[in-house]
N, C-alpha and C positions, 0 to 999 in steps of 0.2 A: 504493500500500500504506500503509496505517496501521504509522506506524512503530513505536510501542514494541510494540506485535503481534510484530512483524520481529525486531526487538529479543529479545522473550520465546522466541519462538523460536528464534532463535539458541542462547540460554542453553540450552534443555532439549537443542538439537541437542551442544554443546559437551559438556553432562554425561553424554552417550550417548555419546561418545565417549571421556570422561578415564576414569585409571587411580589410585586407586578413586573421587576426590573433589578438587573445586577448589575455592579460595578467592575470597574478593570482589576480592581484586586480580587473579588470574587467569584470572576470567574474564571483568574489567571488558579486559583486553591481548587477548585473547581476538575479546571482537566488537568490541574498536575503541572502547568510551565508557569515560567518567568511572566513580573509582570508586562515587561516592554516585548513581550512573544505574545503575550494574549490582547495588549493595545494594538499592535501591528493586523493583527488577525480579524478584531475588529475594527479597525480602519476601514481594512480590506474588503469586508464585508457590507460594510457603510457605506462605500462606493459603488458597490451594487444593488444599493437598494434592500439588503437582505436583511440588516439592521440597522434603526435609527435609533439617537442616543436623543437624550430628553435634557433640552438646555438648562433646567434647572438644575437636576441633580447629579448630571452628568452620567447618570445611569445607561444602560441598553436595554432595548424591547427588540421583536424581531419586527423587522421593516413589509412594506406593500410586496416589496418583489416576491417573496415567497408566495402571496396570493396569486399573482400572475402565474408563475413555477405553479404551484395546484390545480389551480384552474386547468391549465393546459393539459395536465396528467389526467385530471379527470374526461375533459375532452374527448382524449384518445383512447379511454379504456374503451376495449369492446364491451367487457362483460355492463359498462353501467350505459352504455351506447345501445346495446341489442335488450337491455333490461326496461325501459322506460315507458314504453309504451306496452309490457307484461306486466309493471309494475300500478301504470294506472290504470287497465283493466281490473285487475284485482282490489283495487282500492275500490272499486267503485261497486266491486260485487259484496266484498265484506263489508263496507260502509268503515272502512277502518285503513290508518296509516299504513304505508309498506315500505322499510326498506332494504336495500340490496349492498350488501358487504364482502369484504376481501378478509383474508387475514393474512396481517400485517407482524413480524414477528409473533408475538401473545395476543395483539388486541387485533378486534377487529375494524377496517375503516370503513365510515358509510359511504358509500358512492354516490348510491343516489337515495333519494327520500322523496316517493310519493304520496302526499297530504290526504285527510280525509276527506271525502267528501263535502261541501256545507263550508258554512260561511264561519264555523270557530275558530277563535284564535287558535295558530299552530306556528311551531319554530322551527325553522329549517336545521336539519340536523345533519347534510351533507360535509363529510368533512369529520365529523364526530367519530372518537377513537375510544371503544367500546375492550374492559376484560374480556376473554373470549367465553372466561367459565362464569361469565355472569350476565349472559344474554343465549337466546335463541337461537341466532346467527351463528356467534361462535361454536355452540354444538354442534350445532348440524351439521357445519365444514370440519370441526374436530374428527368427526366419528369417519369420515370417511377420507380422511389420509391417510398415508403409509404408517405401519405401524411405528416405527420409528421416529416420525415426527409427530406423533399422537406421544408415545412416551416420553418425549422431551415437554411437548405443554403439560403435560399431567405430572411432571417431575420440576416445573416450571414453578413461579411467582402464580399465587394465585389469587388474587385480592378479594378482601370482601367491600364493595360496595354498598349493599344494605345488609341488615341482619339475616335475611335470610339467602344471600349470596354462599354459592359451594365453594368450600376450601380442602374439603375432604379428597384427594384422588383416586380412592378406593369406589365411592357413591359417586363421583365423575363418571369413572370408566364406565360402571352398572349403566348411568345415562347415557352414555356414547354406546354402549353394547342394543340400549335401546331405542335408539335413533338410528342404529344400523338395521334393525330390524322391521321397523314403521316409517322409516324416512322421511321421519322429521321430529323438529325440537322442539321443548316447550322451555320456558322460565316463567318465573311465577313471583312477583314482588324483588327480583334477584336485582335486577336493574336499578328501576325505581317505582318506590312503595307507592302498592297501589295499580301498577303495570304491568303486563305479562306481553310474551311474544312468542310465536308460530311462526317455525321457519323449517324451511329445505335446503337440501345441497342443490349446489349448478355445476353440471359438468362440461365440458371444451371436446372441442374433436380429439384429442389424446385420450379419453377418458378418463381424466382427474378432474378432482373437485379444483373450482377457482374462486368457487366462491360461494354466497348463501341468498336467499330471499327470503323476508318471512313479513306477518302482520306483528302490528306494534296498537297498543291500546290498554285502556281499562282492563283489569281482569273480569270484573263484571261482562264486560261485553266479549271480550273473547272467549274465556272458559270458563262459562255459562253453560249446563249440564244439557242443554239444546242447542249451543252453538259449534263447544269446540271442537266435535268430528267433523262438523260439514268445514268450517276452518281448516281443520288438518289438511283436508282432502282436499279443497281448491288451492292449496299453498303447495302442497305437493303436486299438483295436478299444472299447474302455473310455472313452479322450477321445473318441472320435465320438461315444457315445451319451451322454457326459454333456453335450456340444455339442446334441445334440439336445433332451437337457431345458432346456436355454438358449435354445431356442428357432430355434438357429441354422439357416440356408435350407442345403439339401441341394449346394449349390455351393461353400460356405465351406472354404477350403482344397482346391479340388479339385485342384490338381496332384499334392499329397503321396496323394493317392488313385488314381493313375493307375500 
């Protein structure tokens, strides 16, 4: 690796993380260099727009360019490209949010996020970087990777978000063992209290998972002892066909279709 690369990254990694803004000595303790290595770095960065420093404090935040840099990446994803218009049909048949995620080292990123139907207030949550063992999403792309990348997230950080977020990997795996099986996931208040989510794998013409789709909502309304199989089933029934516009071969995940 080309190290001040490593280095820069670090830095924009550390600013995504602080609360609101660091300084050049805290973030030169931070990744571990000098302070005149970590000013230069952010210079360097400040000139591209990736970070801006705040004249009062002289602190750092990350700068516009990185929005531009997102944007663009989200653009060109196929899977959140060919999910969009899967994504608002089913919104519109569940009368409930939907969105479509990657995973990203442990979490999962939202791609896309299609709204409920109706005129309530709702907050775009595109961009939002989800535990993976505390959402729908996450499971459902867990269960059907290789086993070896399955034992590293279940060997992994595993945050509790609310109180009843899984941190157990023993009751993980049993979940993933049953999401391979019904082909799809549930969370239940794991997220956030009060919310549940219904979701499926997507698979690509290689036949890997790349990623997930599922409903986002009240639990009241999603698993609701009359809602949440016809749920399961349009969700799973929604990722297959958008698997299929991915090109993916008609075997890709067959267990969970059995």
């Amino acid at each position: 690796m080309v190290q001040a690369v490593h280095r820069a990254i670090h830095v924009l990694r550390e600013l995504a993380t602080a609360t609101p803004r660091l300084g050049v000595t805290e973030l030169a303790d931070r990744i571990g260099v000098a302070k005149p290595t970590a000013h230069a770095l952010l210079r360097t960065l400040e000139a591209e727009g990736l970070v801006v420093q705040d004249r009062e404090s002289g602190k750092y935040q990350l700068g516009p360019g990185l929005v531009t840099l997102g944007n663009a990446y989200l653009d060109s994803h196929e899977l959140r490209t060919r999910a969009a218009t899967w994504a608002d049909r089913l919104a519109a048949q569940a009368d409930a949010a939907v969105w479509t995620g990657i995973l990203t080292d442990s979490h999962v990123l939202v791609v896309h996020h299609a709204f409920r139907p109706g005129g309530a207030m709702q907050v775009l949550e595109t961009g939002a970087s989800l535990p993976w063992n505390a959402c729908a999403l996450g499971k459902a792309i867990a269960a059907f990777l290789p086993a070896e990348r399955r034992t590293a997230l279940l060997t992994g950080e595993l945050p509790r978000v609310t109180g009843s977020s899984l941190d157990d990997p023993a009751e993980l795996q049993a979940q993933l063992e049953r999401v391979r099986e019904t082909g799809y996931a549930v969370d239940e208040n794991e997220l956030t209290l009060g919310d549940a989510g219904i979701a499926a794998p997507v698979f690509d013409r290689t036949g890997e998972v790349v990623g997930g789709l599922g409903l986002v909502g009240p639990i009241e309304r999603l698993l609701a002892e009359n809602a949440r199989q016809e749920h399961a089933i349009s969700v799973r029934e929604v990722a297959r066909s958008l698997s299929r516009d991915l090109g993916a071969p008609r075997n890709a995940g067959l267990r969970a279709c059995n």
